[in-house]
C-alpha positions, 0 to 999 in steps of 0.5 A: 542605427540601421542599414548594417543589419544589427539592432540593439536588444531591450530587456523585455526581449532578454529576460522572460518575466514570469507567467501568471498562475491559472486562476481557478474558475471560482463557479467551477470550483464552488460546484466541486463542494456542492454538487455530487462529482458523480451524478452532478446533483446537490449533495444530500446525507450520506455524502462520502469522500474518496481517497483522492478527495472527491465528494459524492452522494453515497446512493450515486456511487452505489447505483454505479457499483451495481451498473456501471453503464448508470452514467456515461462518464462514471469510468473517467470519474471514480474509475479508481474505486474498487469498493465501497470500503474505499470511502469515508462517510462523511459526519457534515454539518448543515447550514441552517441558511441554506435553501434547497435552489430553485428556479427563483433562486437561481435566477436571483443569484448564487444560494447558500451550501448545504454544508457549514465548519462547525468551528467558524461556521464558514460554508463549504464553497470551495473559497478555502481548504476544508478538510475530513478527519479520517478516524470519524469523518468530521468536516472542518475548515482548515484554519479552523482545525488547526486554530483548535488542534496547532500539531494537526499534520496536513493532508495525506501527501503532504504528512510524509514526517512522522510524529517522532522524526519531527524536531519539535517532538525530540524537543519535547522528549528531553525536556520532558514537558507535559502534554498540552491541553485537550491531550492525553498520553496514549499507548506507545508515546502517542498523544491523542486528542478529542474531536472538536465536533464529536468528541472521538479522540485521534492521534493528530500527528499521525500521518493521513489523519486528515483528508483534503476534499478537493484539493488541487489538480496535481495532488489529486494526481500525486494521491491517485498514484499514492492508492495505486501503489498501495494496492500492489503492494498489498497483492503482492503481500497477499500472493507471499501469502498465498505461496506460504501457506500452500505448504506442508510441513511433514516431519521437518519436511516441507512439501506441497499438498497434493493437486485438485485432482489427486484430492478428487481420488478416493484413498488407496486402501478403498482403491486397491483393497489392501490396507496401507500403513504408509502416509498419504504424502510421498516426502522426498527422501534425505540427503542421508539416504542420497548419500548412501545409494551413490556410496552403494552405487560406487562399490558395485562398480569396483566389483568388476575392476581387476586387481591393478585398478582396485590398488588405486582405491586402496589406502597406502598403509594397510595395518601397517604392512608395506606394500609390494608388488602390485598393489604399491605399483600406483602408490610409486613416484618415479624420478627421472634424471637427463 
């Protein structure tokens, strides 16, 4: 084959085999679960975890609140935060293993973490998923907690199904099995369980009972966005609000209250000397007396009419005289013949 300008396609140039997924650098990842995300230092007590599941000391995220200037690049990594109440302190376990580094052990190798599952006893480094309980802040591996507590739903975008749209709980409703044991029936059908670490009873089934720390790039993004929308929503309820209650209600009468500077004015009695009786708010008047000033309004202009104009306001049958003359000369229907 050649010298005609045609050639035979192999398949590897037909069909695109495909790409390999990115590996995480596993250093980089390990540094996510024991350094603060903020000030980059080893995570000591009080460690807190916010909403798009990143660890930081609470001291590093209390000196940025009160300087944000405090570390350079603080605006690209919690810029989303608002406030403190944003963050959940976390109730970690410590290894008993670890090592503060030092210069020696950083020489030597990679330390142990700090932070251990009080379940598997597994170290926080980033190899597998850990994951926070949001109703006492208990840091657990997730193969652990899930071993320990099976209807635990996942994290806070993944948890989309509510406990009773779930197949296996409208099972359970007609069969009417017994709870499982370590659970308890709850107010409204709701089935809470003890914490393995602390003891603190929590629904497992509801949805952001667990928080991911760390987790990946596109649900960092997915929950960022999930935190976005919950802000606006809720100041877009809190501006409903605002508007509902700056009204009065007055006698049936819905009106505003006065203006900043008309509560400044003292009140006319002090004002003109004269002692008043009439209520401070000026209510619109009704659709009563709207009706009655256009029916006056409208008799005040007959008065000028003459005589011919007025029969056409008149009734046809007046106590049951006939018309004549004049006034039936509206009320007339002429027919006209070719």
């Amino acid at each position: 084959m050649g010298a005609d300008g045609g050639s035979i396609p192999d398949r590897r140039d037909l069909v695109k085999t495909k790409g390999k997924a990115e590996q995480t650098d596993k250093a980089l990842q390990r540094e996510l679960f024991i350094l603060c995300a903020l000030s980059k230092k080893p995570l000591t007590r009080p460690v807190v975890l916010d909403p798009i599941g990143k660890l930081y000391n609470k001291d590093a995220v209390l000196e940025y609140f009160l300087d944000k200037t405090s570390y350079g690049d603080g605006e690209q990594i919690c810029g989303h935060l608002k406030s403190m109440k944003e963050l959940l302190t976390l109730n970690v376990t410590s290894n008993p293993d670890y090592v503060p580094p030092t210069s020696l052990t950083v020489t030597s190798g990679p330390s142990r973490t700090p932070f251990v599952c009080p379940l598997s006893l597994r170290e926080m480094s980033g190899s597998v998923p850990f994951i926070a309980l949001r109703n006492c802040g208990c840091v657990f591996s997730e193969a652990a907690i899930r071993a320990v507590v099976p209807s635990l739903t996942k994290g806070v975008v993944n948890s989309t199904a509510k406990k009773d749209d779930s197949p296996e709980s409208d099972g359970a409703k007609k069969s009417g099995s017994p709870p499982s044991a370590g659970e308890e029936e709850g107010g409204g059908g709701k089935k809470d369980v003890a914490c393995p670490n602390c003891g603190k009873s929590f629904d497992p089934t509801a949805i952001n009972a667990v928080l991911s720390i760390n987790p990946p790039k596109d649900v960092q993004d997915a929950l960022l966005e999930h935190l976005l929308l919950t802000r606006a929503t809720a100041k877009s309820s809190k501006k409903r609000k605002a508007i509902t209650t700056t009204t009065v209600n007055v006698d049936g009468i819905t009106t505003e209250p006065p203006s900043k500077s008309a509560r400044t004015l003292p009140p006319p009695s002090s004002r003109s000397g004269t002692n008043t009786s009439a209520p401070s708010i000026n209510a619109p008047r009704s659709v009563h007396d709207k009706l009655a000033e256009q029916e006056k309004k409208r008799l005040k202009a007959q008065e000028g009419m003459s005589e011919a104009v007025k029969a056409m306001f008149k009734p046809k049958d007046n106590g049951g005289v006939k018309k004549s003359g004049a006034d039936d000369f509206f009320g007339r229907t002429f027919t006209r013949y070719a």
